[in-house]
Chimera marker file (.cmm) of the C-alpha trace (Angstrom):
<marker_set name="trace">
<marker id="1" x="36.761" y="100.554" z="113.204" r="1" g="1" b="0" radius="0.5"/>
<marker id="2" x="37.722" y="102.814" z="110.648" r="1" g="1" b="0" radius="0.5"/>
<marker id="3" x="38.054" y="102.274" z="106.921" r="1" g="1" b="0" radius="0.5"/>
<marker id="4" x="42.166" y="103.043" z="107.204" r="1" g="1" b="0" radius="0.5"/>
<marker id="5" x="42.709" y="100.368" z="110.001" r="1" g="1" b="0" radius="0.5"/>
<marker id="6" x="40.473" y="97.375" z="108.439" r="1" g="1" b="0" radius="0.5"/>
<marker id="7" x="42.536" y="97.677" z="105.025" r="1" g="1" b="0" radius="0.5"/>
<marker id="8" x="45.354" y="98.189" z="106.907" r="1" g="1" b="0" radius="0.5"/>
<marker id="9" x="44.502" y="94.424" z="108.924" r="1" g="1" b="0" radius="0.5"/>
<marker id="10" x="44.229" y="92.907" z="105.586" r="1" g="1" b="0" radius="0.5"/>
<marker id="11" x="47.585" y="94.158" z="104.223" r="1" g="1" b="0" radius="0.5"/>
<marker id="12" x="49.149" y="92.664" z="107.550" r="1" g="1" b="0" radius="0.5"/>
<marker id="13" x="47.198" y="89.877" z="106.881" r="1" g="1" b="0" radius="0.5"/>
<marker id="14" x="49.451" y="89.377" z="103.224" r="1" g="1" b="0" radius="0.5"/>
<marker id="15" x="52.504" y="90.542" z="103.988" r="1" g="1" b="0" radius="0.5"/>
<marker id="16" x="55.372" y="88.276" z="103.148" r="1" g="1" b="0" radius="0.5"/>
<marker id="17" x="58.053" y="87.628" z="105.679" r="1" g="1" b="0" radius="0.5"/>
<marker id="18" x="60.551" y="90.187" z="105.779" r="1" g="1" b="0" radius="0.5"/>
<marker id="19" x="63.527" y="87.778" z="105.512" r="1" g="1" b="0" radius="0.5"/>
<marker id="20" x="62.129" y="86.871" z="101.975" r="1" g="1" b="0" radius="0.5"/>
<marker id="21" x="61.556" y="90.161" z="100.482" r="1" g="1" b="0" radius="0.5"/>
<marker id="22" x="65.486" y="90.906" z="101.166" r="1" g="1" b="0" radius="0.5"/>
<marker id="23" x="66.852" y="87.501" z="100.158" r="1" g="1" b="0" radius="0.5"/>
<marker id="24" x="64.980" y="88.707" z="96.704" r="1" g="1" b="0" radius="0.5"/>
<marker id="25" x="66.462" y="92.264" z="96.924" r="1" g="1" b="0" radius="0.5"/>
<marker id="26" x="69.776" y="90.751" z="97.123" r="1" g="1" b="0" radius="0.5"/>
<marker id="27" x="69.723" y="88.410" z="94.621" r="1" g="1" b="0" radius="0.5"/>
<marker id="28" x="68.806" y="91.662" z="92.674" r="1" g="1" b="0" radius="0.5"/>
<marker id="29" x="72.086" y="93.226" z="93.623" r="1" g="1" b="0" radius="0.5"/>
<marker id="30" x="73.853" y="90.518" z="92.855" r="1" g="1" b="0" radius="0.5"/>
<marker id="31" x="72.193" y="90.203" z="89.290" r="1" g="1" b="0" radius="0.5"/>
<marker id="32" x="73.224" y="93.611" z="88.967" r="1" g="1" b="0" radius="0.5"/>
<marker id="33" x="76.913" y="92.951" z="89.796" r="1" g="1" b="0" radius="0.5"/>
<marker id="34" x="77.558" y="89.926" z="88.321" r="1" g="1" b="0" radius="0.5"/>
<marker id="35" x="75.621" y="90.733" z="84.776" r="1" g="1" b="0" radius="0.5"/>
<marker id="36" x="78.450" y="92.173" z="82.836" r="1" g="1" b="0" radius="0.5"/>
<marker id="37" x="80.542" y="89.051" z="83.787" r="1" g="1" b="0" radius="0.5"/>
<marker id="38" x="77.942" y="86.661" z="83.600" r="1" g="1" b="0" radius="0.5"/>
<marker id="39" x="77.145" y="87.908" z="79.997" r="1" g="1" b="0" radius="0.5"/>
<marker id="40" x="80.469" y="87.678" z="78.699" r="1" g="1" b="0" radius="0.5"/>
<marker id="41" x="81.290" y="84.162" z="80.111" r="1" g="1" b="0" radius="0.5"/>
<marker id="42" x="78.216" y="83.427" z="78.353" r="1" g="1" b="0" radius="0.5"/>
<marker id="43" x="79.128" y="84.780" z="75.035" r="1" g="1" b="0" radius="0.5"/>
<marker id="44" x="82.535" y="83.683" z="74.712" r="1" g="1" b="0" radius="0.5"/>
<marker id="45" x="81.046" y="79.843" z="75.997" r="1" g="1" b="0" radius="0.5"/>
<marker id="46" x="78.202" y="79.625" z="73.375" r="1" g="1" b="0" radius="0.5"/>
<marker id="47" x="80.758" y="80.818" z="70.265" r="1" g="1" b="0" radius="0.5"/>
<marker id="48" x="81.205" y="78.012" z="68.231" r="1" g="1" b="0" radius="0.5"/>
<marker id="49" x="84.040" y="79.912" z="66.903" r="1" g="1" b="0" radius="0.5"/>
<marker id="50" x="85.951" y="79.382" z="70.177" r="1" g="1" b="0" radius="0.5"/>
<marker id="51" x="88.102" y="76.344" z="70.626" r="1" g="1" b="0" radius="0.5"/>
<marker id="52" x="86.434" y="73.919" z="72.708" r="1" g="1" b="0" radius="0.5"/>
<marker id="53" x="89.070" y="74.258" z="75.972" r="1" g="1" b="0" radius="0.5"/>
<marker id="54" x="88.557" y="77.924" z="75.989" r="1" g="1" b="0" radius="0.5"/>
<marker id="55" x="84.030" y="77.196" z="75.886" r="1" g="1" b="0" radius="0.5"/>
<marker id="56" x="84.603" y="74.628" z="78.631" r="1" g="1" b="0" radius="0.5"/>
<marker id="57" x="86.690" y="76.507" z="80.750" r="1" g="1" b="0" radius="0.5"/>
<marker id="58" x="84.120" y="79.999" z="79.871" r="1" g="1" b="0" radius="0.5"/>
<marker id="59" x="81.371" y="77.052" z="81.581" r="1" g="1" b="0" radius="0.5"/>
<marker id="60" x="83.342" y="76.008" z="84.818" r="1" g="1" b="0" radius="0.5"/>
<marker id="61" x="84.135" y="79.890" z="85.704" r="1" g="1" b="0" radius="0.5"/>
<marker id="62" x="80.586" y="80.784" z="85.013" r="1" g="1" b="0" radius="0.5"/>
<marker id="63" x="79.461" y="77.523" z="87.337" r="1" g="1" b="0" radius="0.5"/>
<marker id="64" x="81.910" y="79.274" z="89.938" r="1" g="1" b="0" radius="0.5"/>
<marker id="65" x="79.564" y="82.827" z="90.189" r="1" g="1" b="0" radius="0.5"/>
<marker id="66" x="76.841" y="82.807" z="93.026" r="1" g="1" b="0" radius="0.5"/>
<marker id="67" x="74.164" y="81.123" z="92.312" r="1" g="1" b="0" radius="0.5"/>
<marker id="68" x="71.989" y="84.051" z="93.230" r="1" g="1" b="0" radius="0.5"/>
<marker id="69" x="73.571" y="86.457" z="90.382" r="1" g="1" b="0" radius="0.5"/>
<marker id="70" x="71.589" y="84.368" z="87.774" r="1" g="1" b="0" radius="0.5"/>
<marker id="71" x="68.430" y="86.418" z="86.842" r="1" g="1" b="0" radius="0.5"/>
<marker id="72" x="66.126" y="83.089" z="86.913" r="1" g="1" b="0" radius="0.5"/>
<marker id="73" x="66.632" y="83.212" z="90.910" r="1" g="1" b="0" radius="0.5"/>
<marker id="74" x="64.734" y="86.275" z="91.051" r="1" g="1" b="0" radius="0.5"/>
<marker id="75" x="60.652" y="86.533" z="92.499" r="1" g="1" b="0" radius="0.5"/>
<marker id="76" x="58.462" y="89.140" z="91.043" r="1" g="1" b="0" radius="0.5"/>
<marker id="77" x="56.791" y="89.900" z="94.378" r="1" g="1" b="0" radius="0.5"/>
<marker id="78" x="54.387" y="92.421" z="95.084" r="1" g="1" b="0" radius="0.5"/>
<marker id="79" x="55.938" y="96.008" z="95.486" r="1" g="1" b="0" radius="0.5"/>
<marker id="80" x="53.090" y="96.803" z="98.006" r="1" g="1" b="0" radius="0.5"/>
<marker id="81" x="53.496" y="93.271" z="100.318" r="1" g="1" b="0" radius="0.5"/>
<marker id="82" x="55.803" y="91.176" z="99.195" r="1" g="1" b="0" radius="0.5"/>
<marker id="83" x="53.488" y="88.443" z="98.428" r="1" g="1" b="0" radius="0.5"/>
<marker id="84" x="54.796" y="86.378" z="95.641" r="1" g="1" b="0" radius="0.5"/>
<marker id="85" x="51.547" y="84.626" z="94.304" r="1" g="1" b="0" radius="0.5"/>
<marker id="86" x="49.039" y="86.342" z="91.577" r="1" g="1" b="0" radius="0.5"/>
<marker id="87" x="51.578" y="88.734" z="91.165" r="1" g="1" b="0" radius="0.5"/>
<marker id="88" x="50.565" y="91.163" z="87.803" r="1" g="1" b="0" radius="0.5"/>
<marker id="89" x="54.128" y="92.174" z="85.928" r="1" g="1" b="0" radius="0.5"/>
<marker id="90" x="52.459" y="94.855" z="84.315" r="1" g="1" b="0" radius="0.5"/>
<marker id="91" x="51.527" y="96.567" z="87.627" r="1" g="1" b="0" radius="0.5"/>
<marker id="92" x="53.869" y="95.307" z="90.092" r="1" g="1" b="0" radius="0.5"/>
<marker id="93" x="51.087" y="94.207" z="92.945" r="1" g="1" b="0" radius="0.5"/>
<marker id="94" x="49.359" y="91.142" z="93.604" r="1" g="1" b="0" radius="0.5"/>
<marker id="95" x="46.039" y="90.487" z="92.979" r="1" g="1" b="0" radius="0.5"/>
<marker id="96" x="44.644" y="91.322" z="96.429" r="1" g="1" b="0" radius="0.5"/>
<marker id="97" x="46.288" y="94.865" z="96.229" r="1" g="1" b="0" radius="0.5"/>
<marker id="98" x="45.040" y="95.412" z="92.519" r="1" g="1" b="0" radius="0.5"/>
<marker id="99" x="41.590" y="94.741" z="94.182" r="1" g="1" b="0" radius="0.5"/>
<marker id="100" x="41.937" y="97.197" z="97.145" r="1" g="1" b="0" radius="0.5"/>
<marker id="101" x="43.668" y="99.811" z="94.850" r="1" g="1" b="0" radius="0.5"/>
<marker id="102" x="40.973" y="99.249" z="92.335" r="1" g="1" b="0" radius="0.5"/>
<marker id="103" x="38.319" y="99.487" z="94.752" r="1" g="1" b="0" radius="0.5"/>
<marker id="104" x="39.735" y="102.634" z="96.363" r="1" g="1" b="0" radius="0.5"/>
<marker id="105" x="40.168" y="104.302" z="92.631" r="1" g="1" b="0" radius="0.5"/>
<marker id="106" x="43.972" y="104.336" z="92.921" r="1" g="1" b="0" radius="0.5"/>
<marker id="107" x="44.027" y="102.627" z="89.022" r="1" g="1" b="0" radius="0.5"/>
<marker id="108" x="42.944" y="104.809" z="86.123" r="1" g="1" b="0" radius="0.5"/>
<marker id="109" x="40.616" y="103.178" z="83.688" r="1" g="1" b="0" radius="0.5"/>
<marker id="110" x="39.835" y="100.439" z="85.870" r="1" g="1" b="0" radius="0.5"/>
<marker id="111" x="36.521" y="99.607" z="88.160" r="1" g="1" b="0" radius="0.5"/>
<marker id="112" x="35.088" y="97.358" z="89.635" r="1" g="1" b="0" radius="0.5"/>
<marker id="113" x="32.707" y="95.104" z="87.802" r="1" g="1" b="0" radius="0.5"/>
<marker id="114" x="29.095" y="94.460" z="88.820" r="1" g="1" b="0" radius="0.5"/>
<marker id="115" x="26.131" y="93.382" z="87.422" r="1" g="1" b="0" radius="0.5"/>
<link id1="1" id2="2" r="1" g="1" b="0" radius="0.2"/>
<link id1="2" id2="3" r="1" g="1" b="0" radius="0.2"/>
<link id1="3" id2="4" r="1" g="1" b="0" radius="0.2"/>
<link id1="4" id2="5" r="1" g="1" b="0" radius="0.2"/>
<link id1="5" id2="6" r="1" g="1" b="0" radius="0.2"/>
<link id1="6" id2="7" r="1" g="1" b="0" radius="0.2"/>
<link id1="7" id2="8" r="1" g="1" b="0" radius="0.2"/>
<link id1="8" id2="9" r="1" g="1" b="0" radius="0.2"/>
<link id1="9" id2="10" r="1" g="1" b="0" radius="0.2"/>
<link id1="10" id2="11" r="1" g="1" b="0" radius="0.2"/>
<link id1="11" id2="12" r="1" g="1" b="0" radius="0.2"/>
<link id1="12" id2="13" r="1" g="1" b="0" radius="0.2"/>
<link id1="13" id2="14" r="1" g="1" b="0" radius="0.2"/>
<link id1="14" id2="15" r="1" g="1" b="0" radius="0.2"/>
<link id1="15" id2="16" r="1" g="1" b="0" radius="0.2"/>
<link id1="16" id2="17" r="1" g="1" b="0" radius="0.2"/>
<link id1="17" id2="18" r="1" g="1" b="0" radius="0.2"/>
<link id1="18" id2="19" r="1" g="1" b="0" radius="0.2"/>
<link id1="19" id2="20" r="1" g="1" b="0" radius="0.2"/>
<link id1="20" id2="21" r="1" g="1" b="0" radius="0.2"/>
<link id1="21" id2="22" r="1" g="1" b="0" radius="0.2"/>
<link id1="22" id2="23" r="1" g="1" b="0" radius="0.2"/>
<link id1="23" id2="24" r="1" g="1" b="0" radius="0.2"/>
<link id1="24" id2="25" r="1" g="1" b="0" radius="0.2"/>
<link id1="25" id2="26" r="1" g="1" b="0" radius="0.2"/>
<link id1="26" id2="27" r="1" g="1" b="0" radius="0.2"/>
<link id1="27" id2="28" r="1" g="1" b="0" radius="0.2"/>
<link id1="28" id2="29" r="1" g="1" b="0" radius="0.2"/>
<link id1="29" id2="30" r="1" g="1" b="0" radius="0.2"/>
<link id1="30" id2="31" r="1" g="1" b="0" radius="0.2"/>
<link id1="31" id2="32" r="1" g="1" b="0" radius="0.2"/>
<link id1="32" id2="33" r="1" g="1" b="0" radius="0.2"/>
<link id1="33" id2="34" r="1" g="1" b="0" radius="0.2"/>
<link id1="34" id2="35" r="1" g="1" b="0" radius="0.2"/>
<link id1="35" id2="36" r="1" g="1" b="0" radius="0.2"/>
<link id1="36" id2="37" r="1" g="1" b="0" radius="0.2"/>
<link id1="37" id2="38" r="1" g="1" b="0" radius="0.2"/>
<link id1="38" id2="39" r="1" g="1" b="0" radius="0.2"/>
<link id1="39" id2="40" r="1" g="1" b="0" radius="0.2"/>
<link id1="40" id2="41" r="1" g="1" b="0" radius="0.2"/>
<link id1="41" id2="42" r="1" g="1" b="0" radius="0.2"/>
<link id1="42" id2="43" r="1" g="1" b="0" radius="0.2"/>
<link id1="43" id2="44" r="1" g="1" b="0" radius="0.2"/>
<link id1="44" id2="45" r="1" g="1" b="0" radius="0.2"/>
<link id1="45" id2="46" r="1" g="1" b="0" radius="0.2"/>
<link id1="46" id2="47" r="1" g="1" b="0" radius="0.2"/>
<link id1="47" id2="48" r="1" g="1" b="0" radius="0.2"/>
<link id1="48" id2="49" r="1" g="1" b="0" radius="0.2"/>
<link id1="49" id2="50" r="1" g="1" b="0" radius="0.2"/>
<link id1="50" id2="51" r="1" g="1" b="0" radius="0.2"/>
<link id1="51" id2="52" r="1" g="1" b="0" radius="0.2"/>
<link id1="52" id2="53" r="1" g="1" b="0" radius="0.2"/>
<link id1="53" id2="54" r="1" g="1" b="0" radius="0.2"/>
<link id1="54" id2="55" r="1" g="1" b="0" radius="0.2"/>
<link id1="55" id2="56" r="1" g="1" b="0" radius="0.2"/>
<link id1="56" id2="57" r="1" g="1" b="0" radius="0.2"/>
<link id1="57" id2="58" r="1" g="1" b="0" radius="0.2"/>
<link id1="58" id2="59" r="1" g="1" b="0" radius="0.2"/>
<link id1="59" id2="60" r="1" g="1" b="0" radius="0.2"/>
<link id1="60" id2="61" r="1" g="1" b="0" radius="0.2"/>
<link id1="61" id2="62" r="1" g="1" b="0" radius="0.2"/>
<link id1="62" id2="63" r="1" g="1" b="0" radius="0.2"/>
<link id1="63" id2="64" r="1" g="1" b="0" radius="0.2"/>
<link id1="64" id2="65" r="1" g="1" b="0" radius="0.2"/>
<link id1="65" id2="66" r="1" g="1" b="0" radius="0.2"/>
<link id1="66" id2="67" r="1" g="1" b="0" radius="0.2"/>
<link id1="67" id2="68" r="1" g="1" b="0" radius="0.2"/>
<link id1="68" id2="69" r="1" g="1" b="0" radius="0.2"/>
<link id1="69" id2="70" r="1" g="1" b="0" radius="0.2"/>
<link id1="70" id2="71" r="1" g="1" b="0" radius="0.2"/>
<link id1="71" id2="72" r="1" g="1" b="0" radius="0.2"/>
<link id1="72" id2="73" r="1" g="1" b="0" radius="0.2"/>
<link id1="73" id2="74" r="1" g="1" b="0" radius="0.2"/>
<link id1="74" id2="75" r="1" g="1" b="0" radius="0.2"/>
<link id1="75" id2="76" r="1" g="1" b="0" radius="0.2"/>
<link id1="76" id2="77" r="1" g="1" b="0" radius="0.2"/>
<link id1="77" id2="78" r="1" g="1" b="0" radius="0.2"/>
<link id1="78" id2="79" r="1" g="1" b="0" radius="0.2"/>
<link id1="79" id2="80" r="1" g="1" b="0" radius="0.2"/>
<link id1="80" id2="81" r="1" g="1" b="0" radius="0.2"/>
<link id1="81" id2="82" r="1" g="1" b="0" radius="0.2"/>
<link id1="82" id2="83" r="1" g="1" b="0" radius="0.2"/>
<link id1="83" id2="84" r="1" g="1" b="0" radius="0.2"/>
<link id1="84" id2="85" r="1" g="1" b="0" radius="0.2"/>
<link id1="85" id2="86" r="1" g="1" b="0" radius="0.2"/>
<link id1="86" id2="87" r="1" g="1" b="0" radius="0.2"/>
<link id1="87" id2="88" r="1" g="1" b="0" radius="0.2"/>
<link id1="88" id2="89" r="1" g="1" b="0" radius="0.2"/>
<link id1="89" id2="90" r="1" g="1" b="0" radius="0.2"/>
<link id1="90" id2="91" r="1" g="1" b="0" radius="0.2"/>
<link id1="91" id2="92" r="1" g="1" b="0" radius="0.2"/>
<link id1="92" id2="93" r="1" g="1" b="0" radius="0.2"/>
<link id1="93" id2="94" r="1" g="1" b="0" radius="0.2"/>
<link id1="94" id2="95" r="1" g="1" b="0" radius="0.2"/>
<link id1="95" id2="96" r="1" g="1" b="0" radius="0.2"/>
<link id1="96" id2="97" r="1" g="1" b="0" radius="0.2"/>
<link id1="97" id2="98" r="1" g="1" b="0" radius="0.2"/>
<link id1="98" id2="99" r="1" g="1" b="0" radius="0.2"/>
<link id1="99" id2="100" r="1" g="1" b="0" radius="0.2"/>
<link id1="100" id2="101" r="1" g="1" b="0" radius="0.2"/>
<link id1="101" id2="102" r="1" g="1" b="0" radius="0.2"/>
<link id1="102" id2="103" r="1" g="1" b="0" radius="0.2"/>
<link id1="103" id2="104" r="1" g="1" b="0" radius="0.2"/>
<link id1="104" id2="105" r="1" g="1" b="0" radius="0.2"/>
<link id1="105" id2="106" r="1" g="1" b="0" radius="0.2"/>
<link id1="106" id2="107" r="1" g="1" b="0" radius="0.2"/>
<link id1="107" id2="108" r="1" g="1" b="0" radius="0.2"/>
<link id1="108" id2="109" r="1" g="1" b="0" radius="0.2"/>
<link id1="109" id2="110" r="1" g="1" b="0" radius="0.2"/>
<link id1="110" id2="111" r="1" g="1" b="0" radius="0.2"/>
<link id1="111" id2="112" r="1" g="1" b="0" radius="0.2"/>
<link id1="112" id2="113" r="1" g="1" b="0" radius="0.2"/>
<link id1="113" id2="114" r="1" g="1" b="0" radius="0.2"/>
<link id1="114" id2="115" r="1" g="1" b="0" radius="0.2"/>
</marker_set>
């Protein structure tokens, strides 16, 4: 067994289901679609300035967008997997693919500790 085909094994081994990856990629869209909206319904229902009917109904339209176009709904998941545990923002991978790509050299500046 080659090198290739046992890494290979282990990322099958942490792939996330496919079905979850693009629910996240479309709540993505949808973030990006509804943000202009979402942003101004939030502006106009925070101002104090605003009479009160005009904040409250600001609130119920903004309670009538999907769900899913809030950013909060969205995972940081893994761009190599899709694994959404031990995920590192600054990368983008989780912390079994910062090992292999670490191990591998693939990351400058960073090695593998021994001692």
């Amino acid at each position: 067994m080659s090198h290739l085909s046992a890494s290979a094994l282990r990322l099958e081994d942490c792939m996330a289901k496919k079905s979850s990856v693009n629910k996240n990629n479309h709540r993505r869209e949808l973030v990006a679609r509804f943000a202009a909206r979402r942003q101004k319904l939030k502006d106009v229902a925070s101002d104090l300035s605003n009479p009160i009917e005009e904040r409250f109904s600001a609130q119920l339209k903004l309670a009538q967008l999907p769900r899913n176009s809030s950013a909060t709904r969205i995972r940081n998941r893994c761009e190599l997997t899709g694994r959404a545990r031990g995920y590192y923002r600054k990368l983008k991978v989780c912390r079994n693919m910062l090992r292999e790509l670490a191990s591998q050299g693939l990351i400058p500046g960073m090695t593998k500790s021994s001692w």
